[in-house]
BALOBA-1460 file (C-alpha; in Angstrom, 3 decimals):
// residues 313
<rec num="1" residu="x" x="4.720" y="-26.503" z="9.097"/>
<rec num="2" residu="x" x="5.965" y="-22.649" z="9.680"/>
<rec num="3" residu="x" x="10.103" y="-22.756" z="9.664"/>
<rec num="4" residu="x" x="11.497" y="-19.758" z="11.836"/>
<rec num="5" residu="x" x="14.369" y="-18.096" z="10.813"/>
<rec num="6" residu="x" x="14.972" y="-15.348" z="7.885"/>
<rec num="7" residu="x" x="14.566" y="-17.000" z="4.756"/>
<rec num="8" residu="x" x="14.683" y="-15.298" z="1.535"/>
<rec num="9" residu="x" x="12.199" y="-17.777" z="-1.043"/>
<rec num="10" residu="x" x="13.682" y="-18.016" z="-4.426"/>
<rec num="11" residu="x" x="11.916" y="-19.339" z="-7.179"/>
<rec num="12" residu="x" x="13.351" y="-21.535" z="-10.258"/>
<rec num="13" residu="x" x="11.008" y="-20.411" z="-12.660"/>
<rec num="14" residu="x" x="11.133" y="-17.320" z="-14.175"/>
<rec num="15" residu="x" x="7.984" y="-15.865" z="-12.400"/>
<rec num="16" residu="x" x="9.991" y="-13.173" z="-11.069"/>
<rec num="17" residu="x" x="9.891" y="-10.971" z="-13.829"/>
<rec num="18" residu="x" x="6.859" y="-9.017" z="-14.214"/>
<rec num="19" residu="x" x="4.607" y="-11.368" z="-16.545"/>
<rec num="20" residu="x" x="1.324" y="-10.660" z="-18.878"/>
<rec num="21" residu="x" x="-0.782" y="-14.129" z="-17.883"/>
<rec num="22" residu="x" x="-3.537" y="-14.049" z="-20.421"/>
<rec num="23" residu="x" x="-5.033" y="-11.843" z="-23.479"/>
<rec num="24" residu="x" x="-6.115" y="-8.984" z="-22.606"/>
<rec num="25" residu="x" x="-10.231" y="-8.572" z="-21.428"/>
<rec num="26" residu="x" x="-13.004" y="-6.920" z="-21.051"/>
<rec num="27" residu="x" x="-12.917" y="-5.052" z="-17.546"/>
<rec num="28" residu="x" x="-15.583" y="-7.188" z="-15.920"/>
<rec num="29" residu="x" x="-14.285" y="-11.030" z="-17.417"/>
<rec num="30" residu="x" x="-12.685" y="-12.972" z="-15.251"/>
<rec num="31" residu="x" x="-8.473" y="-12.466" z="-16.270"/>
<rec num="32" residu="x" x="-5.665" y="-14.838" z="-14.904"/>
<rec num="33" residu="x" x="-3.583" y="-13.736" z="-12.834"/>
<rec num="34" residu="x" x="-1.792" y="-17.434" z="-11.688"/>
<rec num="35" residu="x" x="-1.389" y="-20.491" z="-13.177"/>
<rec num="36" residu="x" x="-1.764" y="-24.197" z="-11.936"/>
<rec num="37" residu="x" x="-2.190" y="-24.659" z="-8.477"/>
<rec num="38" residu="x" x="0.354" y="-22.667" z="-6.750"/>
<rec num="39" residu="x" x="-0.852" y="-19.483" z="-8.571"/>
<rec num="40" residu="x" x="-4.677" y="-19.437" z="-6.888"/>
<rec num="41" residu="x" x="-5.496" y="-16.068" z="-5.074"/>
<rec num="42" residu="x" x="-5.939" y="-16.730" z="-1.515"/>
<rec num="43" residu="x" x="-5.951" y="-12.947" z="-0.135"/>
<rec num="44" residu="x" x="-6.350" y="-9.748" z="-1.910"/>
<rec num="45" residu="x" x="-5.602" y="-6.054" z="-0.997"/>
<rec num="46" residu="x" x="-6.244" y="-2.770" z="-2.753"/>
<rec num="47" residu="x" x="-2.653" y="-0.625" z="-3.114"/>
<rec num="48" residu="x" x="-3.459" y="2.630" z="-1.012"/>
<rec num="49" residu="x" x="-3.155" y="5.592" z="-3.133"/>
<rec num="50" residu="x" x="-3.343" y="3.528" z="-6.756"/>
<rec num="51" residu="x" x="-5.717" y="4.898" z="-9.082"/>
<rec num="52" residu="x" x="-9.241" y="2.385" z="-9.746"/>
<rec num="53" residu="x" x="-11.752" y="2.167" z="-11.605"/>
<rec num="54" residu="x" x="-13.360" y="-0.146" z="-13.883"/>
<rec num="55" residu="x" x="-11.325" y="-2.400" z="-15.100"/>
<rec num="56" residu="x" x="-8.143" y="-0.570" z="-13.501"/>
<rec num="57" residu="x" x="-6.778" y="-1.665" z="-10.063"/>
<rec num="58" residu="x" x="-3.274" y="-2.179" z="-8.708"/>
<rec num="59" residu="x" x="-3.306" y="-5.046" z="-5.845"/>
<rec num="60" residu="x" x="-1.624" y="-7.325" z="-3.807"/>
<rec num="61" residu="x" x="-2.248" y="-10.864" z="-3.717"/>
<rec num="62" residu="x" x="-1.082" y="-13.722" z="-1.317"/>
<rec num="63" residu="x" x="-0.522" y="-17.730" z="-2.554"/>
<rec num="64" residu="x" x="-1.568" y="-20.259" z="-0.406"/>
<rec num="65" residu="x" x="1.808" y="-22.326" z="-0.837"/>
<rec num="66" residu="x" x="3.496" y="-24.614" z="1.343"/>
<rec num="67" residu="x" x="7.227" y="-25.322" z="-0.394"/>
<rec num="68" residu="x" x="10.364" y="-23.433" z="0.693"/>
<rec num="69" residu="x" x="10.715" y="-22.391" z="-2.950"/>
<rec num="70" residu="x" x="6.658" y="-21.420" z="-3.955"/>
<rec num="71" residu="x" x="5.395" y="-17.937" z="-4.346"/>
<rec num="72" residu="x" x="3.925" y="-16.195" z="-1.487"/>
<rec num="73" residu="x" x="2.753" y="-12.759" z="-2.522"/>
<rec num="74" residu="x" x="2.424" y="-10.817" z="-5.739"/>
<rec num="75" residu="x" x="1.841" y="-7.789" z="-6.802"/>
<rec num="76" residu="x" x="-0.868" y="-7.522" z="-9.697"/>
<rec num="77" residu="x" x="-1.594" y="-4.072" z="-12.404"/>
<rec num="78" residu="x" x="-5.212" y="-4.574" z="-14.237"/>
<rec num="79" residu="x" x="-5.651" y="-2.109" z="-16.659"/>
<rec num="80" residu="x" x="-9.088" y="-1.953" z="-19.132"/>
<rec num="81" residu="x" x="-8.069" y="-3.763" z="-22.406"/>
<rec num="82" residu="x" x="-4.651" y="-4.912" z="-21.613"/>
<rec num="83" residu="x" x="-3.480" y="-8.547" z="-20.034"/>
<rec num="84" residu="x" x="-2.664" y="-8.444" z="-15.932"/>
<rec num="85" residu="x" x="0.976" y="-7.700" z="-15.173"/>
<rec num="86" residu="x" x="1.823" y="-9.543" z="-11.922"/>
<rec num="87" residu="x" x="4.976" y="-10.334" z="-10.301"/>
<rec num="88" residu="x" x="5.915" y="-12.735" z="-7.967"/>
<rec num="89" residu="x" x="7.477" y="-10.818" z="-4.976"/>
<rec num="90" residu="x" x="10.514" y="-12.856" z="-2.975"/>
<rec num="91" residu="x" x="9.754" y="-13.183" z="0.816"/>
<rec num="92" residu="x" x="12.396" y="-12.292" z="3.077"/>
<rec num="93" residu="x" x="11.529" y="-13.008" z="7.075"/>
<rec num="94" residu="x" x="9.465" y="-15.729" z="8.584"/>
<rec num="95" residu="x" x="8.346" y="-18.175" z="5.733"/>
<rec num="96" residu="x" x="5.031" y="-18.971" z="6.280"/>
<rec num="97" residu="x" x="2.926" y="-22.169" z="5.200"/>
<rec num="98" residu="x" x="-0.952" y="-21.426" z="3.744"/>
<rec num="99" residu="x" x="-1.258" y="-17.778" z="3.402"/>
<rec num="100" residu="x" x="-5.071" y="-17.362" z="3.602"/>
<rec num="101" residu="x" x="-5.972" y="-13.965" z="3.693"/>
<rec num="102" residu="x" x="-4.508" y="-10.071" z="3.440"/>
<rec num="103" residu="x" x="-5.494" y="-6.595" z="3.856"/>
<rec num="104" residu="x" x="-3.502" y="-3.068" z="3.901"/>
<rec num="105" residu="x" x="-2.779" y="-1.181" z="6.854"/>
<rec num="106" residu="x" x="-4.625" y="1.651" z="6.931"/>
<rec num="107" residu="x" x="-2.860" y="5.507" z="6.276"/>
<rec num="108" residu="x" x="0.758" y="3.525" z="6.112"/>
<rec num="109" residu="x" x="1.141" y="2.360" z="1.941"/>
<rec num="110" residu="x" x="3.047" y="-0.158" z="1.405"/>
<rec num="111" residu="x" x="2.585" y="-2.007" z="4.893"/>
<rec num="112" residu="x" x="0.338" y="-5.253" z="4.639"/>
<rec num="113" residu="x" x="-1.283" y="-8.018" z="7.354"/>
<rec num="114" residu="x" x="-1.313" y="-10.991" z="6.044"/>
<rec num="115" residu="x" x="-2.931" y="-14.481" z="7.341"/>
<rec num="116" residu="x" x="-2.200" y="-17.903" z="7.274"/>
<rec num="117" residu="x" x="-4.802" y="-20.784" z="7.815"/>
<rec num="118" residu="x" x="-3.396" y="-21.795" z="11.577"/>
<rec num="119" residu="x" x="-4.288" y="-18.194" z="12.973"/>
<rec num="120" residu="x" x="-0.628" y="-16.695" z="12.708"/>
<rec num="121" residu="x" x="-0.318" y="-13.206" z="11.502"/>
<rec num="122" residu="x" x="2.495" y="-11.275" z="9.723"/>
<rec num="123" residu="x" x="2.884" y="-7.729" z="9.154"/>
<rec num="124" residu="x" x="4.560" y="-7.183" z="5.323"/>
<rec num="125" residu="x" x="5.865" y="-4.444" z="3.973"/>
<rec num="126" residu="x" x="5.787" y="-3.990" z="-0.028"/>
<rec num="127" residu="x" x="8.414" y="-2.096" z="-1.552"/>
<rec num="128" residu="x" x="11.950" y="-2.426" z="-3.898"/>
<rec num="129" residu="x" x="10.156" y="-5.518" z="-5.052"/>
<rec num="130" residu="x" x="10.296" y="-7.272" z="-1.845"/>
<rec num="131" residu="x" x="7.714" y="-8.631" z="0.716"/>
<rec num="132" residu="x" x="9.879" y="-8.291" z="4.071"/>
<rec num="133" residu="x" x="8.151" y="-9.222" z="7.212"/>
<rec num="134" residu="x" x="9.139" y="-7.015" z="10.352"/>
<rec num="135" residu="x" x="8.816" y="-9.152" z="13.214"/>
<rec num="136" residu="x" x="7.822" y="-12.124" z="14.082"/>
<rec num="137" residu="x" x="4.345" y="-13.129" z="13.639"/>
<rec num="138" residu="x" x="1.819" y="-12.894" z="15.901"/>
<rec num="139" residu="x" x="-1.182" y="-15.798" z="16.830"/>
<rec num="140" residu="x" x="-4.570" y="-14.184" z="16.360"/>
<rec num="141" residu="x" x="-6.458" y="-13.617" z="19.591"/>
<rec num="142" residu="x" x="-8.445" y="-16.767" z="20.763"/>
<rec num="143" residu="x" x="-6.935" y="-18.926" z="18.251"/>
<rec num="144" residu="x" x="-7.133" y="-22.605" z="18.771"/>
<rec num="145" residu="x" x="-5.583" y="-25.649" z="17.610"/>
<rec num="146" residu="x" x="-7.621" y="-27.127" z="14.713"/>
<rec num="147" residu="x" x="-8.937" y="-23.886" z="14.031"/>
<rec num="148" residu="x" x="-9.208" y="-22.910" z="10.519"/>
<rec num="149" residu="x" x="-8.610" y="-18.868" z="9.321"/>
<rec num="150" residu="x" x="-9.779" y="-17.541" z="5.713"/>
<rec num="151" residu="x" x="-10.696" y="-14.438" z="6.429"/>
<rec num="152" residu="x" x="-8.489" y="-11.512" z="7.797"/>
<rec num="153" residu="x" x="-9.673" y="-7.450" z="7.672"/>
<rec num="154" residu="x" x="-8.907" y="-4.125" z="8.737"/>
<rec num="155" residu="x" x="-10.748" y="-1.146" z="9.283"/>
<rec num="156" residu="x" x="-9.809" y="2.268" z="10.784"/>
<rec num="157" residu="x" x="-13.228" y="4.603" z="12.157"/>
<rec num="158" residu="x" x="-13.637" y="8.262" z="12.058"/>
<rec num="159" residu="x" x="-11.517" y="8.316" z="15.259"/>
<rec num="160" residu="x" x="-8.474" y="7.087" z="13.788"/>
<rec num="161" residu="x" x="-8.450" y="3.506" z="16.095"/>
<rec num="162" residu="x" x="-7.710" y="0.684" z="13.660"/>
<rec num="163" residu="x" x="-9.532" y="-2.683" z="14.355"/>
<rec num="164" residu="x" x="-9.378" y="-6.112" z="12.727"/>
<rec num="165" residu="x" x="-11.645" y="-8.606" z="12.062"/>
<rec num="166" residu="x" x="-11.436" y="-12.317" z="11.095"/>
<rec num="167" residu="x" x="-13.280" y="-15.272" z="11.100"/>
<rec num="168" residu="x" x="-12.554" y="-19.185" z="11.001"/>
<rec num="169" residu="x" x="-14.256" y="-20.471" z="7.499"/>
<rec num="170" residu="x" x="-16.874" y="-22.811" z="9.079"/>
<rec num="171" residu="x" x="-17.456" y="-26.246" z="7.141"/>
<rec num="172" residu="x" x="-20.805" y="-27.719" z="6.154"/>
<rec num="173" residu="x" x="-22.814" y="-27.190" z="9.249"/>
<rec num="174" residu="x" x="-20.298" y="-25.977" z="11.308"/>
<rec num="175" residu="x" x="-20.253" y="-22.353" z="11.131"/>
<rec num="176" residu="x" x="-17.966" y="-19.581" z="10.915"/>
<rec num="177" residu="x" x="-17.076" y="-17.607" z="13.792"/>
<rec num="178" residu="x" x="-16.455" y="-13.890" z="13.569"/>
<rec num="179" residu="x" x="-14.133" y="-11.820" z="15.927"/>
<rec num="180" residu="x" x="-13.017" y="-8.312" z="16.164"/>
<rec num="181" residu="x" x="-10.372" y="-6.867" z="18.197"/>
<rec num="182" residu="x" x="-8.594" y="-3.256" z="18.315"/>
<rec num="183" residu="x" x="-5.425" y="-3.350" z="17.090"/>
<rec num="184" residu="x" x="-2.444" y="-1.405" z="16.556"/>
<rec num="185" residu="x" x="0.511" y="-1.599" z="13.899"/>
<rec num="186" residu="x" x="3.984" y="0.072" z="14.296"/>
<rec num="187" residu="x" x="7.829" y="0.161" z="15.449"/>
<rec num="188" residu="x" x="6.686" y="-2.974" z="17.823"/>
<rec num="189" residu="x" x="5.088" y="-4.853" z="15.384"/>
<rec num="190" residu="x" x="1.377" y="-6.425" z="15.571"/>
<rec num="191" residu="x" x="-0.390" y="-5.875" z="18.779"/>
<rec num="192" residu="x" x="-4.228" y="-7.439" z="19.237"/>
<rec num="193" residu="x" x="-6.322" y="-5.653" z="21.768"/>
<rec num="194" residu="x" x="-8.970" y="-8.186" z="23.730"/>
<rec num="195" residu="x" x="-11.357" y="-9.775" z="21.681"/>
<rec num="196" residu="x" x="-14.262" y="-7.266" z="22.130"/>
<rec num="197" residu="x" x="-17.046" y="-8.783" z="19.307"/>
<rec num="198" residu="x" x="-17.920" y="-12.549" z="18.548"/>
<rec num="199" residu="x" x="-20.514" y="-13.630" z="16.230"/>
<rec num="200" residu="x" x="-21.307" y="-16.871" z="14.459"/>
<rec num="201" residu="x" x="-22.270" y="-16.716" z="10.840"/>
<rec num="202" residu="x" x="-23.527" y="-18.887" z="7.776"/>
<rec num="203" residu="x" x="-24.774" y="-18.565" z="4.218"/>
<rec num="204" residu="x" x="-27.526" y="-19.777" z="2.429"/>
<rec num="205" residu="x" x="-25.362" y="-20.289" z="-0.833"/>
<rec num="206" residu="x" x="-23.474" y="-22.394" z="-1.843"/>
<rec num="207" residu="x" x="-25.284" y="-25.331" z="-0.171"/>
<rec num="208" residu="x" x="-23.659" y="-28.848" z="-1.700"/>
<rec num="209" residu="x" x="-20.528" y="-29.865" z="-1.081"/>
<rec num="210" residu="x" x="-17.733" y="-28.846" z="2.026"/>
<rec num="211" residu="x" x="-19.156" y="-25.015" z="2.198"/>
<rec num="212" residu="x" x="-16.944" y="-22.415" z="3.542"/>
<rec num="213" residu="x" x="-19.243" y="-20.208" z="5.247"/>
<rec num="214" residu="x" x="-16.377" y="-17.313" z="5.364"/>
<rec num="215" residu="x" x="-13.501" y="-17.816" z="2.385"/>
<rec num="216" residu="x" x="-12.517" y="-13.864" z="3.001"/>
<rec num="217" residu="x" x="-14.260" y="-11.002" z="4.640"/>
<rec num="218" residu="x" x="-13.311" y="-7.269" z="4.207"/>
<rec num="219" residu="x" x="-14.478" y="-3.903" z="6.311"/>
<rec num="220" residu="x" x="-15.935" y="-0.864" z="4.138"/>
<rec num="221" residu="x" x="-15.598" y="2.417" z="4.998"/>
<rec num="222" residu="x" x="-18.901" y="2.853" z="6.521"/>
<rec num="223" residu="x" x="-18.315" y="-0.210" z="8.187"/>
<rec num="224" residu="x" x="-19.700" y="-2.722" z="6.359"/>
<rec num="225" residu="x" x="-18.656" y="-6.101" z="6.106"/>
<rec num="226" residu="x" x="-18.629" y="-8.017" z="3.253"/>
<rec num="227" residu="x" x="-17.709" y="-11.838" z="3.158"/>
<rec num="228" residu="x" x="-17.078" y="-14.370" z="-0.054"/>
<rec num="229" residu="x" x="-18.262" y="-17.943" z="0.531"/>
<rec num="230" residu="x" x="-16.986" y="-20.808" z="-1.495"/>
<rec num="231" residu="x" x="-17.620" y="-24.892" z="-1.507"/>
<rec num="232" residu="x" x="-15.254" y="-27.302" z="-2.399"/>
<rec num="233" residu="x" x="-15.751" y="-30.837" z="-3.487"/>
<rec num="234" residu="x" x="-12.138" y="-31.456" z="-2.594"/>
<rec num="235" residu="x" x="-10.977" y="-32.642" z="-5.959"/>
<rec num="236" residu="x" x="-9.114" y="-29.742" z="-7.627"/>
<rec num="237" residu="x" x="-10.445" y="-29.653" z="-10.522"/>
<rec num="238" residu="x" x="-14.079" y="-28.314" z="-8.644"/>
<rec num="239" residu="x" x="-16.613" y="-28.469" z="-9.808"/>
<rec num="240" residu="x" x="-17.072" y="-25.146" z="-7.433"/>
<rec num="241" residu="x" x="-19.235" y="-22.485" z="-6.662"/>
<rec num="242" residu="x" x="-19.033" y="-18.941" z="-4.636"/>
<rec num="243" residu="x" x="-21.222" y="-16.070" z="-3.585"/>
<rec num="244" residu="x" x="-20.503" y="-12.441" z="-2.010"/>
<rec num="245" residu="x" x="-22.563" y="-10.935" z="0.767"/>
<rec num="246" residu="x" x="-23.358" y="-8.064" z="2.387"/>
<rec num="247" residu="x" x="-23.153" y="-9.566" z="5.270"/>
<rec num="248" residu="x" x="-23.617" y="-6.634" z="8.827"/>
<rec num="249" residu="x" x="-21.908" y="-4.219" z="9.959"/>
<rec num="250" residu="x" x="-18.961" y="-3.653" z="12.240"/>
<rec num="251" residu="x" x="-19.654" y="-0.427" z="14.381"/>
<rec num="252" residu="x" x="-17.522" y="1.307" z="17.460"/>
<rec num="253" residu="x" x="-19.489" y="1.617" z="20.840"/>
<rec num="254" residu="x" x="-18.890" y="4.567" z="23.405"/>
<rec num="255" residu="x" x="-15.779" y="2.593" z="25.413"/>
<rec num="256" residu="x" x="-14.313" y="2.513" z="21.751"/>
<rec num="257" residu="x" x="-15.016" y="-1.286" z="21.245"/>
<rec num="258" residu="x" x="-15.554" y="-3.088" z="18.118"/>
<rec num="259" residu="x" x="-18.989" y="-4.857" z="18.059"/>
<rec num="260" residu="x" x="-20.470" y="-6.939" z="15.023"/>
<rec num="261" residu="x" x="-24.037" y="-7.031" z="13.815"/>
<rec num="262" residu="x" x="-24.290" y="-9.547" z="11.226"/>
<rec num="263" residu="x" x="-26.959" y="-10.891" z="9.410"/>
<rec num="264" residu="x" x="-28.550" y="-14.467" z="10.220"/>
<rec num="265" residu="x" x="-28.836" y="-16.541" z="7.035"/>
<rec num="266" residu="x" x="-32.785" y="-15.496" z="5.943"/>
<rec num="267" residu="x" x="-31.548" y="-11.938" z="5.299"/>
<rec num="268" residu="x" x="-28.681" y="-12.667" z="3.562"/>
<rec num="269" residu="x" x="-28.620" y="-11.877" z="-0.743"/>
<rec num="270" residu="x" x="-26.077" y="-12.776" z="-2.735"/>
<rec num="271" residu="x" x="-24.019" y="-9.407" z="-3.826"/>
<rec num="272" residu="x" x="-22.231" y="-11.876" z="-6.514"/>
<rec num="273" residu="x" x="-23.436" y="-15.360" z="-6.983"/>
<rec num="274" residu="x" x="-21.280" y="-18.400" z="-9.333"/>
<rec num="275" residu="x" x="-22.622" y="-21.727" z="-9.321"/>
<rec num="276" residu="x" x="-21.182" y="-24.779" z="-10.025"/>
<rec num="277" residu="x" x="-21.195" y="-24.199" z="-13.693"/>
<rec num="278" residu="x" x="-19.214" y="-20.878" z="-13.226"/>
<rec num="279" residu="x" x="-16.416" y="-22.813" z="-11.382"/>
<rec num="280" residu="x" x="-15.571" y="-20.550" z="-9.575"/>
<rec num="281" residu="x" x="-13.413" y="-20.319" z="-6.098"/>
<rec num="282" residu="x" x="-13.369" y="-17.101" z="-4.936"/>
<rec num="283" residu="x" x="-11.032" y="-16.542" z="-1.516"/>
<rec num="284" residu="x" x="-10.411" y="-13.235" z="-1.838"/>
<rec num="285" residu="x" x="-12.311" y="-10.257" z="-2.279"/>
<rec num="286" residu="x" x="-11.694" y="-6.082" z="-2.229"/>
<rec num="287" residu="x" x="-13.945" y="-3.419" z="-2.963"/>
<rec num="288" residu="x" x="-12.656" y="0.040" z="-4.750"/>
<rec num="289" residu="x" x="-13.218" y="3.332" z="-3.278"/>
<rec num="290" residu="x" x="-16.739" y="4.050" z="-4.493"/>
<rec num="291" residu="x" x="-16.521" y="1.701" z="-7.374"/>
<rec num="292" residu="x" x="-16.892" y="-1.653" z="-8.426"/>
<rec num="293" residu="x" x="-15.717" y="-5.045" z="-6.130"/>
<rec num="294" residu="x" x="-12.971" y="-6.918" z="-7.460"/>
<rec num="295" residu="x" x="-13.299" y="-10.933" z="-6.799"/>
<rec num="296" residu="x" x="-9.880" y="-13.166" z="-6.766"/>
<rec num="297" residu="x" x="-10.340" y="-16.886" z="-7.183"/>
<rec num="298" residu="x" x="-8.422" y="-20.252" z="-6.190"/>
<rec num="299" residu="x" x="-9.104" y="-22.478" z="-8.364"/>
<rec num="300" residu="x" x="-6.815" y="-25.389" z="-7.884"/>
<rec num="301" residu="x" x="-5.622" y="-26.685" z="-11.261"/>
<rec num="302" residu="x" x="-7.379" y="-24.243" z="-12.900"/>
<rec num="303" residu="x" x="-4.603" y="-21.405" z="-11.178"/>
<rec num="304" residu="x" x="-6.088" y="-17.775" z="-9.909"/>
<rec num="305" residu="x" x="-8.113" y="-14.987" z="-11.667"/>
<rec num="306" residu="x" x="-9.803" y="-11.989" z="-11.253"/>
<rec num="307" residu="x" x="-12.665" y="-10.041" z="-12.250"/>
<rec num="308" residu="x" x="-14.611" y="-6.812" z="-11.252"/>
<rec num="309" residu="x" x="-17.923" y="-6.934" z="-10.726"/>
<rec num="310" residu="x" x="-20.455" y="-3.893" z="-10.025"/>
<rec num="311" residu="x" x="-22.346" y="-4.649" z="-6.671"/>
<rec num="312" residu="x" x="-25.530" y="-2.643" z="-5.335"/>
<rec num="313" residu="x" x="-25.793" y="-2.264" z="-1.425"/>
């Protein structure tokens, strides 16, 4: 499904230029930010240095495409009582298939990792209006074949170490399993330390349908985790539903390891809960510095949107 080879993806439409998608809103209604079903929001990450707040965010967003010629990242501008700006970025290296999940690279702006479903990881950088990949990408550590990846995050802790976590999305009663790994980003690309944390995890909600126990995950500065879970009735119109958790913590031990402590399903509350009547899809998921969390959906027919959304921890 992944081509190798530099490719530069070109799009027919005229998504390139930088595009108002809906009326403007109020800061915490959900706003579009893609349209149909290659404009869902599969990944989301905060620009490093942008100025937030309620209702204002600048972000980067990934597309779960497939064609040679279909968006795979945008950039995105919310600003309180005026539409979304977003542009569709063209993609110059490695053209990847399913684009699942993204997060910045910590202290380096502009530089991105983002995820596709089979476990292969890209590091992007974000600038002249351009998504370039530098390298090749690189498989996740302990990925398997069949495995399925939603979920990609990285945190740096007081030391300056940078880690990543990710999980596989779990289905029904299969659930997700969590890993965490050092990790290191520079002139030689993407390299995973051993995997030093594993953890299994499910959600209480949603409960009906094919649930994805993990549809994105992000690390907070005081290391918490927080995960989005989503079901799917596999017919894209939904109905579906979603919910946002406060779900552990990821924490550094004395031999500067990542290990997990997440919740088990009894302790788990919903941060952010949308049932089937909401419709709502949410894959992505970002939290702004001392602020607000800001949800991105992929709603199949129904395109991508976004909404903030105040959470208490």
């Amino acid at each position: 499904m992944i081509r190798n080879g530099i490719i530069v993806s070109a799009f027919l439409c005229a998504s390139l230029a930088t595009t108002p998608l809906s009326a403007a809103a109020a800061p915490d209604a959900w706003q579009r930010v893609g349209s149909g079903i290659q404009g869902g929001v599969s990944g989301m990450a905060l620009v490093e240095g942008a100025p937030s707040g309620r209702g204002l965010a600048d972000a980067v967003v990934v597309r779960d495409n497939k064609g040679d010629r279909e968006s795979r990242l945008a950039t995105v501008r919310l600003r309180p009582g005026h539409a979304p700006v977003v542009e569709e970025l063209p993609w110059l290296g490695t053209l990847p298939a399913d684009l699942e999940a993204l997060d910045a690279v910590p202290g380096l702006p502009g530089h991105y990792v983002a995820v596709a479903s089979r476990g292969d990881a890209y590091h992007v950088v974000v600038a002249d209006g351009l998504a370039t990949v530098e390298h090749e990408p690189v498989a996740l550590p302990g990925r398997r074949d069949g495995d399925n990846y939603e979920s990609f995050a990285l945190h740096r802790d007081r030391s300056g170490r940078a880690f990543a976590v990710w999980a596989t999305r779990g289905s029904g009663d299969q659930k997700a399993v969590v890993r965490a790994a050092a990790v290191r980003i520079g002139a030689n690309g993407l390299e995973f330390g051993m995997v030093s944390a594993r953890q299994e995890f499910a959600v209480p909600f949603p409960d009906e349908d094919e649930v994805r126990h993990i549809s994105d995950l992000k690390v907070l500065g005081d290391g918490t985790v927080l995960v989005s879970a989503a079901s799917d009735p596999n017919v894209d119109d939904g109905p579906f539903a979603s919910a946002v958790y406060d779900a552990g913590r990821l924490t550094v031990n004395p031999a500067h390891d990542a290990v997990l402590r997440l919740k088990p399903v009894r302790a788990l509350v919903p941060l952010g809960l949308f049932t089937k009547h909401d419709n709502r899809k949410i894959e992505a998921i970002a939290v702004l510095p001392g602020g607000p969390g800001l949800w991105g959906t992929d709603d199949e027919n129904s395109g991508g949107s976004v909404t903030f959304e105040r959470i208490g921890r």
